[in-house]
C-alpha positions as CSV (number, residue, x, y, z in Angstrom):
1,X,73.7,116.3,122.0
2,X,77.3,117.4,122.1
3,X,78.9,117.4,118.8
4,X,82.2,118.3,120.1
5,X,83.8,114.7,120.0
6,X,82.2,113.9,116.6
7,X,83.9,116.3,114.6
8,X,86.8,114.3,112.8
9,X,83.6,111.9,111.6
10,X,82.0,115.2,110.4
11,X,85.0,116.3,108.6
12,X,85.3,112.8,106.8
13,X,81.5,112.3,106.0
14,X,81.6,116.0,104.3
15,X,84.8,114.8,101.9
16,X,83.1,112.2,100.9
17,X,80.2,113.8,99.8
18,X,81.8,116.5,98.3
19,X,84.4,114.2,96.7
20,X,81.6,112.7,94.7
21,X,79.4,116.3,94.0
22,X,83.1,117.3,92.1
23,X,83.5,114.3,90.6
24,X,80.2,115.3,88.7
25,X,82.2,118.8,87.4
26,X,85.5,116.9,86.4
27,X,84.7,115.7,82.7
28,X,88.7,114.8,82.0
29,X,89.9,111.5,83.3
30,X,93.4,112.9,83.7
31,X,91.7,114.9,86.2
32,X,90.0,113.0,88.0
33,X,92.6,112.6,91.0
34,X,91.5,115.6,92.6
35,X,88.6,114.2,94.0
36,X,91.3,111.5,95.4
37,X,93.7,114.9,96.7
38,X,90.3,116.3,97.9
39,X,89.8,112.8,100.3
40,X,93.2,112.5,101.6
41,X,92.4,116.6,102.7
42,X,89.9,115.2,104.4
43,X,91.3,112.4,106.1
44,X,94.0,114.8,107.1
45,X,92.1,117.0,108.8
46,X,90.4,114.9,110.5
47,X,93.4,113.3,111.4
48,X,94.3,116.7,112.9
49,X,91.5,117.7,114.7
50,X,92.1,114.3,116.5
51,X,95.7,114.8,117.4
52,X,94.3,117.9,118.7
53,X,92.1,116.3,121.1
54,X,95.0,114.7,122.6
55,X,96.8,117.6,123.1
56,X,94.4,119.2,124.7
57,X,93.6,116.5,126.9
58,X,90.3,115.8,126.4
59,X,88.1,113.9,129.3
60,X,85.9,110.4,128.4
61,X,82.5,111.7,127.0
62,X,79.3,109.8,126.5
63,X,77.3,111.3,123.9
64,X,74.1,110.9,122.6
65,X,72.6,109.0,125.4
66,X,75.7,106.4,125.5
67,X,75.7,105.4,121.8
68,X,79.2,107.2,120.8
69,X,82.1,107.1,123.5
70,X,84.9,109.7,123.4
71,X,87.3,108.1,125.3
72,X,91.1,106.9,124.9
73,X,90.6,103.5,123.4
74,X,88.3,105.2,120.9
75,X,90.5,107.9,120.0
76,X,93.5,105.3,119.6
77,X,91.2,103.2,117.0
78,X,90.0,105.8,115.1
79,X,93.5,107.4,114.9
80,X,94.8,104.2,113.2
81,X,91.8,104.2,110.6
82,X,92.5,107.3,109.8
83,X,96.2,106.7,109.3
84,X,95.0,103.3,107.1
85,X,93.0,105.4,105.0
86,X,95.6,108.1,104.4
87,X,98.4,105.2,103.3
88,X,95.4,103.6,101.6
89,X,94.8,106.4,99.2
90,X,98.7,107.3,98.9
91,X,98.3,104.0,96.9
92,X,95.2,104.3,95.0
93,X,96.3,107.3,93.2
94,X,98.1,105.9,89.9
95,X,96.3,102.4,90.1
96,X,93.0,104.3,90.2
97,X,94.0,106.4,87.3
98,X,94.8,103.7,85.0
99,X,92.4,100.9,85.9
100,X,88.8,102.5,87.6
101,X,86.8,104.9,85.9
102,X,84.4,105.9,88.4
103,X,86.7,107.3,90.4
104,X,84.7,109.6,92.6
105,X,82.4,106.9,93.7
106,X,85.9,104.9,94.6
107,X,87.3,107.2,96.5
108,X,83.7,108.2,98.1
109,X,83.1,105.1,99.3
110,X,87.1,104.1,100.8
111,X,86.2,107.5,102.9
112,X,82.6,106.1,104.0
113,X,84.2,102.8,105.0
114,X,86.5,104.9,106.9
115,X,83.9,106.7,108.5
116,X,81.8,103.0,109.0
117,X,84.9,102.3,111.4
118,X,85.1,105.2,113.5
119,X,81.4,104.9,114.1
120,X,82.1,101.3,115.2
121,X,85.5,101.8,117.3
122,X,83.6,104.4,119.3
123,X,80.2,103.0,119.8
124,X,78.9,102.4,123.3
125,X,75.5,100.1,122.6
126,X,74.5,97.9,120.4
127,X,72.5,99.8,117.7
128,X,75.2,102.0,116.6
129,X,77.6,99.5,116.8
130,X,75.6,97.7,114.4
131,X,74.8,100.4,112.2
132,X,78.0,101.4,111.8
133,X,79.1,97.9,111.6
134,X,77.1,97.8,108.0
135,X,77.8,101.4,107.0
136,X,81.2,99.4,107.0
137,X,80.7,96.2,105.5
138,X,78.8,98.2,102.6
139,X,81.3,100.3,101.6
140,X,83.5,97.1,101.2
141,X,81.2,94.9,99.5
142,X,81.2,96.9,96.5
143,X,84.8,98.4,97.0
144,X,85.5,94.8,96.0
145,X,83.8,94.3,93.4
146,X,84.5,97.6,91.4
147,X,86.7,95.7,89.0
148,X,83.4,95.2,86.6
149,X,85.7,93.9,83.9
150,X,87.1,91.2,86.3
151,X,85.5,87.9,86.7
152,X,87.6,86.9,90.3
153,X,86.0,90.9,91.5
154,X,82.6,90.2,91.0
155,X,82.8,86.8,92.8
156,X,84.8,88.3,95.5
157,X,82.1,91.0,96.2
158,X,79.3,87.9,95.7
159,X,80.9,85.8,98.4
160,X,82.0,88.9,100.6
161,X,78.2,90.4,100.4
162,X,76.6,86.4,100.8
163,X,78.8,85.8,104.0
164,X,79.0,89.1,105.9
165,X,75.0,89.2,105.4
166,X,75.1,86.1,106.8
167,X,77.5,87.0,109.7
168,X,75.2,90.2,110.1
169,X,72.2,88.7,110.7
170,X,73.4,85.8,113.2
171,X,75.4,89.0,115.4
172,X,71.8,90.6,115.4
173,X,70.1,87.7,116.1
174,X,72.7,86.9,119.4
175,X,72.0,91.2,119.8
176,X,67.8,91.0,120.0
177,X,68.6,88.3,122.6
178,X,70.4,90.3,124.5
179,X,67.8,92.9,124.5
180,X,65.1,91.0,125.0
181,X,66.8,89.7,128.7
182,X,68.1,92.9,130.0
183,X,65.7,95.3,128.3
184,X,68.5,97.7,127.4
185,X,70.9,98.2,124.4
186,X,73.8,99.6,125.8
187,X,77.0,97.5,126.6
188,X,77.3,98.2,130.6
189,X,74.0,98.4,131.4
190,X,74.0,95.1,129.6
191,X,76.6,94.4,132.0
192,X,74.9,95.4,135.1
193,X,71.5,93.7,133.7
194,X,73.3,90.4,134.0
195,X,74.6,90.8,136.8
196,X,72.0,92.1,138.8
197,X,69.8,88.8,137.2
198,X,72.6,86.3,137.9
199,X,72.0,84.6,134.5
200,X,75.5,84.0,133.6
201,X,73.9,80.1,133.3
202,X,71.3,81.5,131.9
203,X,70.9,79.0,128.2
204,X,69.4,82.1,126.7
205,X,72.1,84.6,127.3
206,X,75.0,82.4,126.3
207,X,73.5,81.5,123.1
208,X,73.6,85.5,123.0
209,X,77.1,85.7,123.9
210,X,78.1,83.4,120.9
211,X,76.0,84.6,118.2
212,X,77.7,87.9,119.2
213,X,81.1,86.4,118.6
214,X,80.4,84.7,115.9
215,X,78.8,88.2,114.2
216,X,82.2,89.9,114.9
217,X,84.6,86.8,113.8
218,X,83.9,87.2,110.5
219,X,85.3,91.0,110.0
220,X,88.6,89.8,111.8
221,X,88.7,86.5,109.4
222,X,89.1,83.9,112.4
223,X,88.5,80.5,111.3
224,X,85.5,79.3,110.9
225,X,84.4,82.5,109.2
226,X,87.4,83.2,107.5
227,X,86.1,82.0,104.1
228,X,85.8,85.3,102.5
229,X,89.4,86.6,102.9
230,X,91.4,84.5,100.4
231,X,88.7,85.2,97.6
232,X,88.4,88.4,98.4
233,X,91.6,89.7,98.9
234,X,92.7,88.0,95.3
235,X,89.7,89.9,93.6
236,X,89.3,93.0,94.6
237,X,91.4,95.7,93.5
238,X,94.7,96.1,95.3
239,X,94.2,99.1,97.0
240,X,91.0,98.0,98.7
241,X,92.9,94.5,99.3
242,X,95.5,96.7,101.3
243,X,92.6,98.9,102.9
244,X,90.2,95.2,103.7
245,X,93.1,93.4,105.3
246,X,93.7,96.4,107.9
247,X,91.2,98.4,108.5
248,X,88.7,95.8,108.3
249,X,90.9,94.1,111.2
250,X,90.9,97.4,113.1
251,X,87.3,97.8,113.0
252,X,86.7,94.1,114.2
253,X,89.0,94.6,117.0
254,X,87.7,97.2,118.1
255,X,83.9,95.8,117.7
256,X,84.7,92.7,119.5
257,X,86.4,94.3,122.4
258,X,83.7,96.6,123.1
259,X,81.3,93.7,123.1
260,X,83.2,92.0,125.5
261,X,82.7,94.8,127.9
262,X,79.2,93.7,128.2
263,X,80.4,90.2,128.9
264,X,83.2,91.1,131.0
265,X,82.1,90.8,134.5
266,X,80.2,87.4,135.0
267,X,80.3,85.4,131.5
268,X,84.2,85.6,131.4
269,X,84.8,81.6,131.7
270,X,82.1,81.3,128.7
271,X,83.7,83.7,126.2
272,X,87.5,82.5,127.2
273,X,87.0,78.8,126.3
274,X,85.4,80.0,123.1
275,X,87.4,82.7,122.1
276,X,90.8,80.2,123.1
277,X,89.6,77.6,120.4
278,X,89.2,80.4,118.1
279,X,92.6,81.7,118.5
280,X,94.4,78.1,118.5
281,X,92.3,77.1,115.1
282,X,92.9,80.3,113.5
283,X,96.6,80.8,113.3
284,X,97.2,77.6,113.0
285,X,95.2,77.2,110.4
286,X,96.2,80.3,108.3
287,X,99.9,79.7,108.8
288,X,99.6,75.7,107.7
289,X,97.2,76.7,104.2
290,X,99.3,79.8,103.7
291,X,102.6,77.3,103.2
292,X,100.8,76.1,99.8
293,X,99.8,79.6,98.2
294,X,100.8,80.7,94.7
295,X,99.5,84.0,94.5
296,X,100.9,86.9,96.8
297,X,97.4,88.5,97.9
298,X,96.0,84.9,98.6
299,X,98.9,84.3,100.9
300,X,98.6,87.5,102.7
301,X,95.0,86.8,103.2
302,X,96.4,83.7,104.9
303,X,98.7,85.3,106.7
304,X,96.2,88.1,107.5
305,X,94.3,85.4,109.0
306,X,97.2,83.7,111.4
307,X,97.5,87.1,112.5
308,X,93.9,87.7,113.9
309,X,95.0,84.3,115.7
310,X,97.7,86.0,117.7
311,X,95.9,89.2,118.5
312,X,93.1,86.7,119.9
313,X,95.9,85.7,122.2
314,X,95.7,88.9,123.7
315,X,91.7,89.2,124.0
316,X,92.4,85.4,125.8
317,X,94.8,87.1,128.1
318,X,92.6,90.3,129.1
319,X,90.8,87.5,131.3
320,X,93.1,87.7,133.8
321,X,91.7,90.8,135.6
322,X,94.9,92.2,137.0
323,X,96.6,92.1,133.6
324,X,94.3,93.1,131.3
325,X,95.6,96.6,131.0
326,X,98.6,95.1,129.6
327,X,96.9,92.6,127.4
328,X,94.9,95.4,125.6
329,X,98.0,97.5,125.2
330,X,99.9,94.3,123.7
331,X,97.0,94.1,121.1
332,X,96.8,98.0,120.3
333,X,100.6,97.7,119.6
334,X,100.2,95.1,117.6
335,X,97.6,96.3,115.4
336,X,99.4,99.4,114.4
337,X,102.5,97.4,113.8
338,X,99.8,95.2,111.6
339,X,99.5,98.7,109.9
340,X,102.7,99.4,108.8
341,X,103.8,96.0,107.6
342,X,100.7,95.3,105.8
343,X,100.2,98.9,104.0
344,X,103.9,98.2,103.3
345,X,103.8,94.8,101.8
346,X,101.0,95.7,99.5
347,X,102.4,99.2,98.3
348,X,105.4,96.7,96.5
349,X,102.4,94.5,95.5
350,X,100.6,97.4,93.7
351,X,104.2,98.7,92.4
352,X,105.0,94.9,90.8
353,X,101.5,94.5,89.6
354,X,101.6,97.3,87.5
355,X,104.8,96.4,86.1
356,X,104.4,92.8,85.3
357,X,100.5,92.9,85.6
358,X,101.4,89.5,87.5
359,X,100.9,89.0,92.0
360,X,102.2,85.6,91.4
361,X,105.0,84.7,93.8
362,X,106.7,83.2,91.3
363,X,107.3,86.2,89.1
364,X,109.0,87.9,92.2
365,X,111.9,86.2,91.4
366,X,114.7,88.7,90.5
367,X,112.9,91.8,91.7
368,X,115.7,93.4,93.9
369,X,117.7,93.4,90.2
370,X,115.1,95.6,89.0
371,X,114.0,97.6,91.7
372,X,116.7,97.4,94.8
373,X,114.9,99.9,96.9
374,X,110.8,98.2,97.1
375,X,112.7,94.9,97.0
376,X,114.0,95.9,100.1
377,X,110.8,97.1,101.3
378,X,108.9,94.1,101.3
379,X,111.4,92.4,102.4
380,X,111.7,94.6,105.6
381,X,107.6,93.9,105.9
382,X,108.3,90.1,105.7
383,X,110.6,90.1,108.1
384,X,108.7,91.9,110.5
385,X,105.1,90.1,110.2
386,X,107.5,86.9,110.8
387,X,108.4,88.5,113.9
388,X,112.2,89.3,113.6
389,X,114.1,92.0,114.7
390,X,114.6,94.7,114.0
391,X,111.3,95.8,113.5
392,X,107.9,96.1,114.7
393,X,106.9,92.9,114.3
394,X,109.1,91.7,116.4
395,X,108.3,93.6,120.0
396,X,105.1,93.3,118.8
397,X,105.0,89.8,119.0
398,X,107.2,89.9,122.4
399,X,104.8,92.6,123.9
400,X,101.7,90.0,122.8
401,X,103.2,86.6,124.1
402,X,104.8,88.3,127.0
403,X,101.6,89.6,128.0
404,X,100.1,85.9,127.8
405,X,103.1,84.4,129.9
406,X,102.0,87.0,132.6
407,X,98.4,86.1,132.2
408,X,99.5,82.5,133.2
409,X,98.9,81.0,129.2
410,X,102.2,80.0,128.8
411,X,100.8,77.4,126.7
412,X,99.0,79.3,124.3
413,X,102.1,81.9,123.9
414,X,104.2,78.5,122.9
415,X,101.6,78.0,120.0
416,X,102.0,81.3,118.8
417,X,105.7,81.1,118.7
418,X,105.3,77.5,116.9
419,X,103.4,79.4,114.4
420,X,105.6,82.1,114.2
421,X,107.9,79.6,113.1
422,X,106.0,77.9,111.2
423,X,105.3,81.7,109.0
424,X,109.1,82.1,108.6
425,X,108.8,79.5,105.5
426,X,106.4,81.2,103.6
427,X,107.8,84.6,104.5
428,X,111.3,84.1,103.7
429,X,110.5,81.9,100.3
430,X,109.4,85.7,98.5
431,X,112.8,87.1,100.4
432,X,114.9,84.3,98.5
433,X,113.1,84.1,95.6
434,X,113.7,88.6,95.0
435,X,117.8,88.3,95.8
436,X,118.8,84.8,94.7
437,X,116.2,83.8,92.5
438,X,117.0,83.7,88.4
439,X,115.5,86.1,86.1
440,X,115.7,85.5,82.2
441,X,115.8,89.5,81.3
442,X,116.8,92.2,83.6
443,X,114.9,94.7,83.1
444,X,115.1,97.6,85.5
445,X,111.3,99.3,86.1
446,X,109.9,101.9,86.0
447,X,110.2,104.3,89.0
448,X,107.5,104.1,91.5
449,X,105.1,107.2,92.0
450,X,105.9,110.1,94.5
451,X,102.5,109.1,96.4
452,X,102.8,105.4,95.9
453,X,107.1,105.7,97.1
454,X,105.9,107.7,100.0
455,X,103.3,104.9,101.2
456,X,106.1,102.3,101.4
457,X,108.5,104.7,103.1
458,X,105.8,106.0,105.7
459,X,105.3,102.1,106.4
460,X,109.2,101.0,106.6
461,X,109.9,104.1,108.9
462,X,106.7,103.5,110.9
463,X,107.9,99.9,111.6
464,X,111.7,100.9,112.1
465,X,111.0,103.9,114.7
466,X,108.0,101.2,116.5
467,X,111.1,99.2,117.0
468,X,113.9,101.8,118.2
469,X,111.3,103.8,120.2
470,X,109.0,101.2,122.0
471,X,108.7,103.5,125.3
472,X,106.9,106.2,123.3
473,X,104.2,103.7,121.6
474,X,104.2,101.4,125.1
475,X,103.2,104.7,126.9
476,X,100.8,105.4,124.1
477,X,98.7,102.5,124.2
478,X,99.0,102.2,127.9
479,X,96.9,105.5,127.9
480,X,94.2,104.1,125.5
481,X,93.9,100.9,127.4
482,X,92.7,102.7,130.4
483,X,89.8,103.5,128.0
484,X,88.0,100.2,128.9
C-alpha cells in the first residue's frame, strides 16, 4: 500500500475537488477564472512532482497488489497528459469566460478526465484499467455536451455517451472472458495463464482478445468505431475538442498497449492480422473523407482519425520481437509530436472562432492579413501533421515508418506514406486559402490572450525543438519503452 508513486494523481484529484468547493465562494463571473488558475496549479504540480521522479531515478513499482504500475512507460504517458491538460486549460481561460457559466464544474471535470488517464496509462490489470477507463469516458461525455444552448453539443454528448457505453460494455464483455479462463485479472498473469494452458486456439480466448480491441478502438477513433469523432469534435466546445482529440488518444494508447502485454507472448499472429486491417482501414479512410470536409474541427477529427492509423503502424511493428523497443519508442514520439501540433492547430481555431464566431474553412481565407503571427502558427501545425520538415511531424513520421521497414512491413510503411500524401491536399488547401486567398474587408483582430498566445507558442516551439533536438526525445522514449 505504498502511496509514494501515486502522488501526482493525489495532487490532481485534490484540485479538482477544491476547484469546485471555491467555485461555490466565487459569486462574480469575472472571477470565476481562479478556479481555472487554481487547476492549472494543480496540474503543475503534479507535473513537478513527476519530473521529480525522474530525476531521482525512481525503480518500476507495483502497487496495490499489481493494479497501478510505476514504471517508465507509465511515467512517459502520464507526463504527456499532464502537459495536454496544462495547454488545454491555457486555452479554456477566455473561451470559458465568455461562453460556460458553470465554470467550476468545467474545469473540475477537464482535471478528473486528466486524472481518468493517468489511472489508465498506469494500470497493471484489468479492473482498474477499466475503472479508470470510465472515470475517463465520463468526464468527456459531459465535457461535450456542456454547450446547453447548443443543439450540435447535446447530440455530440448523446452519440459520444450511446457509443462509448456501447464500446464499454463489449471491452468488458471480451474482459469477463478473460477472467473466467485464467482465473486472474492481472495482464501478465493473464499472460502466463495462457500460456501455461496452451489456448492460444482456444475459440474462447480469441473472441476475448477481440472484444478487448474492439473496447479500446473506440477511444483512439480507428475505423469501425470511429463514428463518434466527427460529431463530437464539431459539437463540443473547442477547448474540450482540443483536450478529446489528444488526450483521449493518449489514454487509448496507452490502454491498448498494456492490453497487448497480456496478449503478447502466444496470441501475437491473432492480434497482428487484426490490428493490420485496422490500421490500413483507418488512415485510409480518415485521409480519403477528410478531402471533402467544410468545417475545420470536422476535418481534424478526420485527420485525428488517419493519425491513429499510423500510430497502429507501430503497434503492427512491435510484433517483431527484436524490434519492438524501437517500435514503441517510434509511437511514444509520435504521440507527443501529436501533442504539439494538435494543441497548436486548435489554439488558432479557438482564436478565429472567437473572432468570426465561424470554424468554417472557408472563412480562413485571408487570416495571415489579419493576424500574421497565429496564421503562421497553424500553418507550421499543418505542415507538420502532413509530415514535412522542419518539424515534428516530420521525424515523427520517419521514426514511425522507419521502424516498420525494420520490422520487415515495408508494405504497410508505403501505405502510410500514400496517405501522407494523400493529407498534403487537405492540409495545404487552409495554408493557401490564409496567404493567397481573397478577403472582402481587412480587418486586423483583435490580439490573442497572454494564456491563449502562450498555448500556441509552447506548441510551435515544442514541435520546432522535437525536430532540431531528436537525440534528446529519441533517448527519452527509448527509456520509457524499456517499461514494457
Amino acid at each position: 500500500m505504498n502511496f509514494t508513486g501515486l502522488i501526482p494523481e493525489i495532487i490532481v484529484c485534490l484540485t479538482a475537488l477544491l476547484v469546485i468547493i471555491s467555485d461555490w465562494f466565487i459569486k462574480e463571473k469575472s472571477a470565476k477564472n481562479i478556479t481555472g488558475f487554481l487547476g492549472l496549479c494543480g496540474l503543475i504540480g503534479a507535473l513537478a512532482v513527476l519530473l521529480g521522479y525522474k530525476m531521482s531515478h525512481f525503480s518500476t513499482a507495483y502497487n496495490f497488489g499489481g493494479m497501478f504500475i510505476s514504471d517508465e512507460l507509465s511515467w512517459y504517458f502520464r507526463v504527456l497528459l499532464l502537459v495536454s491538460g496544462i495547454i488545454c486549460f491555457l486555452l479554456s481561460f477566455k473561451y470559458v469566460k465568455d461562453v460556460i457559466n458553470n465554470v467550476g464544474e468545467f474545469y473540475s471535470l477537464l482535471l478528473l478526465a486528466t486524472l481518468g488517464g493517468m489511472l489508465l496509462s498506469a494500470s497493471g490489470e484489468m479492473v482498474s484499467l477499466y475503472l479508470a477507463l470510465e472515470l475517463l469516458s465520463i468526464s468527456s461525455y459531459v465535457l461535450s455536451g456542456f454547450r446547453k444552448d447548443k443543439q450540435k453539443s447535446a447530440e455530440a454528448s448523446l452519440k459520444y455517451l450511446v457509443i462509448g457505453g456501447i464500446s464499454s460494455a463489449i471491452m468488458l464483455y471480451g474482459m469477463s472472458i478473460l477472467f473466467g479462463i485464467t482465473a486472474t485479472t492481472e495482464f501478465k498473469s493473464i499472460a502466463a495463464g495462457l500460456i501455461k494452458n496452451q489456448m492460444e486456439l482456444d475459440f474462447l480466448t480469441i473472441l476475448g482478445m477481440i472484444l478487448i480491441i474492439c473496447g479500446v478502438s473506440y477511444k483512439i477513433s480507428a475505423v469501425p468505431f470511429h463514428m463518434w469523432a466527427p460529431d463530437v469534435y464539431e459539437g463540443s466546445p473547442t477547448p474540450v475538442t482540443a483536450f478529446l482529440s489528444v488526450s483521449s488518444k493518449i489514454a487509448g494508447f496507452a490502454a491498448l498497449l498494456r492490453i497487448l502485454e497480456a496478449f503478447s507472448m502466444n496470441l501475437t499472429s491473432k492480434w497482428v492480422l487484426l490490428i493490420t486491417v485496422i490500421c490500413v482501414i483507418t488512415m485510409t479512410y480518415g485521409n480519403i473523407v477528410a478531402l471533402a470536409q467544410k468545417n475545420i474541427k470536422r476535418m481534424l477529427a478526420y485527420s485525428g482519425i488517419a493519425h491513429a492509423g499510423y500510430l497502429l503502424i507501430g503497434i503492427v511493428a512491435m510484433s517483431s520481437p527484436l524490434k519492438a523497443s524501437i517500435s514503441l519508442g517510434a509511437i511514444l514520439y509520435y504521440l507527443l509530436a501529436y501533442l504539439f501540433m494538435n494543441m497548436g492547430a486548435f489554439a488558432i481555431i479557438i482564436y478565429f472562432a472567437s473572432q468570426t464566431g465561424s470554424t468554417q474553412i472557408a472563412d480562413f481565407s485571408g487570416l495571415a492579413k489579419k493576424s500574421p503571427f497565429m496564421a503562421f502558427i497553424l500553418a507550421c501545425c499543418l505542415v507538420s501533421l502532413a509530415g514535412l520538415p522542419p518539424f515534428a511531424g516530420f521525424t515523427g513520421k520517419l521514426y514511425l515508418f522507419g521502424a516498420a521497414i525494420n520490422a520487415g512491413y515495408i508494405w504497410l510503411a508505403v501505405i502510410g506514406v500514400i496517405n501522407s500524401l494523400i493529407s498534403l491536399y487537405y492540409y495545404v488547401r487552409i495554408i493557401r486559402l490564409m496567404y493567397f486567398g481573397g478577403v472582402e474587408e481587412i480587418k486586423t483582430f483583435t490580439k490573442p490572450t497572454m494564456a491563449l498566445a502562450l498555448a500556441a507558442f509552447i506548441s510551435l516551439v515544442g514541435l520546432i525543438v522535437m525536430f532540431i533536438f531528436p537525440s534528446f526525445f529519441i533517448n527519452l522514449v527509448s527509456m520509457a519503452s524499456l517499461g514494457i
